[in-house]
C-alpha positions in Angstrom: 50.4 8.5 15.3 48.3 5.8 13.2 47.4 7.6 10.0 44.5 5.3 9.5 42.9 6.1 13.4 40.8 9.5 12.1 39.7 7.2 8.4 38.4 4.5 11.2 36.8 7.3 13.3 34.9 8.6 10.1 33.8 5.3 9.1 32.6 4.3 12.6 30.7 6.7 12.6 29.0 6.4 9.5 28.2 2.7 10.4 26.9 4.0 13.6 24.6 6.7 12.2 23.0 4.1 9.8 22.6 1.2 12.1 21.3 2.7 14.6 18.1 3.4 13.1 18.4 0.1 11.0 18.8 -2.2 14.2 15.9 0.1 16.4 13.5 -0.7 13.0 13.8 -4.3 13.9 11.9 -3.4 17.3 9.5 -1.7 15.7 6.7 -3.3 18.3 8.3 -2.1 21.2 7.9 1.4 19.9 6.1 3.7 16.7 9.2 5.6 16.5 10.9 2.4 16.0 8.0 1.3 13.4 9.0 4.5 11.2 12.8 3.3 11.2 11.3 0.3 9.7 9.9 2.1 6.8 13.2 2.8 5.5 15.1 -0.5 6.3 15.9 -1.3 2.4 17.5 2.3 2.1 19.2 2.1 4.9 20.7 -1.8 4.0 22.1 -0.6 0.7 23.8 2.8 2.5 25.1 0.3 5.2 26.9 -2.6 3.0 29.3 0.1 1.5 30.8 0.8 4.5 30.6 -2.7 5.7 32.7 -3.4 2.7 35.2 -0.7 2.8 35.9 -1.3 7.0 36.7 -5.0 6.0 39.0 -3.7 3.7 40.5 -1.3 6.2 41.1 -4.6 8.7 43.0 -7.7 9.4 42.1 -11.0 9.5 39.6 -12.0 12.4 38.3 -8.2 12.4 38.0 -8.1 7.9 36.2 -11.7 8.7 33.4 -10.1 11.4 32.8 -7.3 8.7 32.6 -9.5 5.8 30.2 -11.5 7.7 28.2 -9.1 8.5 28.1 -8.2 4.7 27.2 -11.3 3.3 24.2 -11.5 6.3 23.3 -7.8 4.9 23.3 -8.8 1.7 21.3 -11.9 2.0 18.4 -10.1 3.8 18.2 -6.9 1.7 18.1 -9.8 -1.7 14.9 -11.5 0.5 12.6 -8.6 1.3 13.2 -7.0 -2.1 12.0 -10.1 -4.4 8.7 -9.1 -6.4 6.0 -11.0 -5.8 5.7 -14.9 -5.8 2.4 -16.4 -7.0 1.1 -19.4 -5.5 2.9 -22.6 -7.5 -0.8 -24.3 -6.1 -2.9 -21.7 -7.4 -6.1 -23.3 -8.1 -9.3 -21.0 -8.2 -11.2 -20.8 -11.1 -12.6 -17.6 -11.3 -11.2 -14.2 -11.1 -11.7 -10.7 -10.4 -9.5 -7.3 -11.0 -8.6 -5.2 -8.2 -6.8 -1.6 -8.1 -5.6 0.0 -5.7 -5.2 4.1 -5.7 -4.0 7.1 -3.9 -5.2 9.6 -6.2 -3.9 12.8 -4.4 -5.1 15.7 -4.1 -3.4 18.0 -5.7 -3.9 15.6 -9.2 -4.7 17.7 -12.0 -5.3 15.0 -14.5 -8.3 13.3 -13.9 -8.8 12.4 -17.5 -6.0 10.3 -17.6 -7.0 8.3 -14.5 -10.4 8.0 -15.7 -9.4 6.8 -19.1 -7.3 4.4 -17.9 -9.8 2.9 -16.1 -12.3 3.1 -18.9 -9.7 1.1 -21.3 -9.0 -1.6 -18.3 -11.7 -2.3 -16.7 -11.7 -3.2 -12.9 -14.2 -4.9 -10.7 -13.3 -3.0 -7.7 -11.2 0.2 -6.9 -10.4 1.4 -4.0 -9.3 5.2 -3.9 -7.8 7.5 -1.7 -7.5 11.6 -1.2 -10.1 12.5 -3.4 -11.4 16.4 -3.7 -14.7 17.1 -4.2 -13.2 18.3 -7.8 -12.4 14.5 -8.3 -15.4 13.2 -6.8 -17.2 14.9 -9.5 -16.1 13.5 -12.3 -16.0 10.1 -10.6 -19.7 10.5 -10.0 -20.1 10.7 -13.9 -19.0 6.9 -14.4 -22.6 6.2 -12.7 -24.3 6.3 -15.6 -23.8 5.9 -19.9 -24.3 9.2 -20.9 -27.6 10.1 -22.2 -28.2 6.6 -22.7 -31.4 4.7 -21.5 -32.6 1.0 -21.0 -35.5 -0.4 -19.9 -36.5 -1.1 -15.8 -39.2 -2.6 -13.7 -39.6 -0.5 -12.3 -41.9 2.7 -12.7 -41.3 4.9 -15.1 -39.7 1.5 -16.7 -37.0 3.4 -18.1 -33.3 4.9 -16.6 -29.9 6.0 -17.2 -27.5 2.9 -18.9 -25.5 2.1 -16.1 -22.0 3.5 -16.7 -18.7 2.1 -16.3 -18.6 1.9 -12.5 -22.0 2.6 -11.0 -21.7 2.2 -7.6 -19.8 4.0 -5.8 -19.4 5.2 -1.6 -17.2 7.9 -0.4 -16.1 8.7 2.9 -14.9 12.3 4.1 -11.3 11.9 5.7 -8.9 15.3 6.5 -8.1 17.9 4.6 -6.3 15.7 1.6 -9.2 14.2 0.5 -12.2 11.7 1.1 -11.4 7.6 0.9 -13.8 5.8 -1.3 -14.8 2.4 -3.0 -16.0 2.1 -6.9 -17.7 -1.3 -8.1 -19.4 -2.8 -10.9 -20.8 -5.1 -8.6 -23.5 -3.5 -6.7 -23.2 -2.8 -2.4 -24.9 -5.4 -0.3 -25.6 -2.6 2.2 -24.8 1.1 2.3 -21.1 1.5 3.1 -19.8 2.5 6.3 -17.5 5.2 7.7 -14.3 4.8 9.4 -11.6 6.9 11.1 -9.6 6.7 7.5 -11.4 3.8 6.4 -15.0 2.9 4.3 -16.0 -0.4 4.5 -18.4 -1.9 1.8 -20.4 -5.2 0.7 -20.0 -6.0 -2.5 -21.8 -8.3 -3.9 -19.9 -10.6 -6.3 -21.6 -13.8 -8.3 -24.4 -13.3 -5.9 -21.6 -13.5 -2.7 -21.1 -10.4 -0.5 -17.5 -10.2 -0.1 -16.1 -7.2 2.6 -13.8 -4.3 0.7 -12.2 -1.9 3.0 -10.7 1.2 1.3 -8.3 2.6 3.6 -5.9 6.1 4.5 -3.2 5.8 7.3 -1.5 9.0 8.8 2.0 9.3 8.3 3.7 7.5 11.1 5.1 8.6 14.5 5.3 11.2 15.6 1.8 11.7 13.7 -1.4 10.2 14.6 -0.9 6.8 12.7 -0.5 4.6 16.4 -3.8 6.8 17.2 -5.8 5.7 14.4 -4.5 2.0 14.1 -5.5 1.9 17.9 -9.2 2.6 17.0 -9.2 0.8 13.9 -7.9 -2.8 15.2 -11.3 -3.7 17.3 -13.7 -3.2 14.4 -10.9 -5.3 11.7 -11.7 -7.9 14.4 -15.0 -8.1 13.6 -15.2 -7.9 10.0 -16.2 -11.2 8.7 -14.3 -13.1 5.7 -14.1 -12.8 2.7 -12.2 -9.9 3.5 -10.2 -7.6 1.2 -8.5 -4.2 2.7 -6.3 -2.4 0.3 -4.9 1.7 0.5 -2.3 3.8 1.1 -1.2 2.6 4.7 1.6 4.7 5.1 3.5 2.1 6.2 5.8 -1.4 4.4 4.5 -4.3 4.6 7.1 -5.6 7.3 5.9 -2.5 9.5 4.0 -3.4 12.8 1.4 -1.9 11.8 0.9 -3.5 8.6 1.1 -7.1 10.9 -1.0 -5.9 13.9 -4.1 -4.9 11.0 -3.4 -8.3 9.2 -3.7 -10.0 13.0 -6.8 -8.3 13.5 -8.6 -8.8 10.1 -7.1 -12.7 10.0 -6.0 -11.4 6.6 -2.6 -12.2 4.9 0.1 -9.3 3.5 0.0 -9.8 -0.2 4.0 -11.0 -0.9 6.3 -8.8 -2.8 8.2 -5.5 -2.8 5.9 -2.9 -4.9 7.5 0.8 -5.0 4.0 2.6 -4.8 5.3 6.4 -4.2 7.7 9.1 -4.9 9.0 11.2 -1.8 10.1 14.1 -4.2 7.6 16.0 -2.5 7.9 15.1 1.0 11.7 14.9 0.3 12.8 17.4 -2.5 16.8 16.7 -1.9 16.5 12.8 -2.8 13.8 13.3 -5.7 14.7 9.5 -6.8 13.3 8.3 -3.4 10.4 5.9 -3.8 8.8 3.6 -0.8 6.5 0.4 -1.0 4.1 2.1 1.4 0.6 1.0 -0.8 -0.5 -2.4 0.8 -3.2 -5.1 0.1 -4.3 -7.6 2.7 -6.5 -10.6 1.4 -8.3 -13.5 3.4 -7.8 -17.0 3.0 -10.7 -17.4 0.9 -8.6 -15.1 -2.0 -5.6 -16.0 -4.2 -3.9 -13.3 -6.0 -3.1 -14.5 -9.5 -0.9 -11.5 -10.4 -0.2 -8.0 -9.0 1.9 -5.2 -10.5 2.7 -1.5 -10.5 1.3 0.6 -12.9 2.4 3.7 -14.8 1.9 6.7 -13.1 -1.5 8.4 -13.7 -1.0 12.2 -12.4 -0.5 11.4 -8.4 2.8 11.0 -6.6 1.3 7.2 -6.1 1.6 4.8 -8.5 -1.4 2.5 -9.1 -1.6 -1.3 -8.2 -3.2 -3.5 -10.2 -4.2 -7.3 -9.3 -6.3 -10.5 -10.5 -7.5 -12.0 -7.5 -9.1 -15.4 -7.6 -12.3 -16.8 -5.4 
């Protein structure tokens, strides 16, 4: 009997149980089960090379050279959709504007921290996710400075100093938590109300540019096919200049990250950002993390820079960009 059949069987079936789900994730738009394989192609790539690398080992010749080739093609792709992002060697707008995207969750018990950080770096626009009404509340006190008062035109010529981020527009979305939009720059209109989504005008240097905060579902077998399926008419008609940033539930190589960015003729902002931590969702790998917070731009924006930032009470970490227009 070959003492090395049953160490092949064990190993075949390794590489079977992890490809399988890595192969189906690169027809994730024939099916949303396939989509959420996609979610976890990076994880799956580095379980997979291992045994790629030991079953070359285990063979001879023309067999060692299939699995050796198959690492090296393995290796190659999990080095290209895990560079960091890649500014634009043209770059050439001259004026700027921060962004920062938020999940705040709900179950965040430090506020203060959130709120201070934002007071110490000031953003143009934030777009936030799963807030309470708890959170909301203290959000709401950014409106105005305080005590403070300055003059107005209007009658009785005097009102609150406008605080730190005075306009603000929430929209109510499941149990976790409402989705919302803060500015500094005031709202062309009054925002509207999506499945998951608000959609705002902001006016910026006397320009109304589109902001669309938004929530995804987790994916299949939950409702996020459902709610993309509603959401992808009205992207279509959103004009440009168009930003839509949130927690999508999704990678950026996901079909659903693509089929939004094909309906809001918007472009996926390049580079691999781990935006949460599945030590809740997934207790037995605490160290889990997936790049699941996106932002979409239209060609009218350039993103100068974009990073993670440290994490501010949430299971999400915060993204923080300079966009130029």
């Amino acid at each position: 009997m070959n003492t090395k059949r049953p160490i092949f069987i064990f190993f075949y079936i390794i590489l079977f149980a992890i490809s399988t789900p890595l192969i189906l994730g690169f027809l994730n738009f024939l099916h949303p089960l396939f989509d959420s394989f996609s979610h976890f192609r990076i994880h799956l790539l580095c379980m997979v090379l291992p045994i790629l690398l030991i079953l070359s080992l285990l063979h001879e010749r023309i067999h060692r050279a299939i699995y050796l080739t198959l690492l090296l093609l393995s290796s190659i792709y999990l080095y290209f959709i895990s560079q960091p992002f890649q500014p634009n060697s043209a770059y050439s707008k001259t004026k700027t504007f921060k962004h920062m995207q938020f999940n705040l969750n709900f179950r965040n018990q430090k506020m203060e921290k959130f709120i201070d950080f934002i007071k110490k770096n000031p953003m143009d626009i934030i777009t936030l996710q799963e807030i309470t009404q708890e959170h909301k509340e203290k959000l709401e006190k950014l409106k105005v400075d305080g005590l403070a008062l300055e003059l107005s035109k209007d009658f009785p010529f005097v009102s609150h100093k406008k605080g730190a981020y005075p306009y603000q527009a929430y929209c109510n979305f499941r149990a976790v938590g409402a989705v919302a939009i803060l500015s500094k720059h005031p709202f062309e209109t009054e925002a509207v109300c999506l499945d998951g989504a608000i959609w705002a005008k902001v006016m910026l240097d006397k320009r109304a540019i589109n902001v669309l905060s938004t929530h995804l579902y987790w994916p299949y077998p939950h409702q996020q096919p459902a709610q993309v399926e509603k959401l992808l008419p009205i992207l279509e008609g959103i004009p440009s200049p168009l930003i839509i940033s949130g927690d999508f539930n999704a990678v950026s190589w996901s079909h659903t990250v693509k089929e939004m960015a094909k309906a809001s003729h918007t472009n996926i902002v390049n580079g691999l950002r781990w935006s949460i931590h599945l030590n809740t969702q997934l207790p037995i790998l605490p160290f889990m993390m997936l790049p699941i917070d996106q932002l979409l731009i239209s060609k009218e924006f350039e993103v100068k820079s974009i990073k993670v930032e440290k994490g501010l009470g949430s299971d999400h970490l915060p993204i923080v960009s300079e966009i130029g227009y």
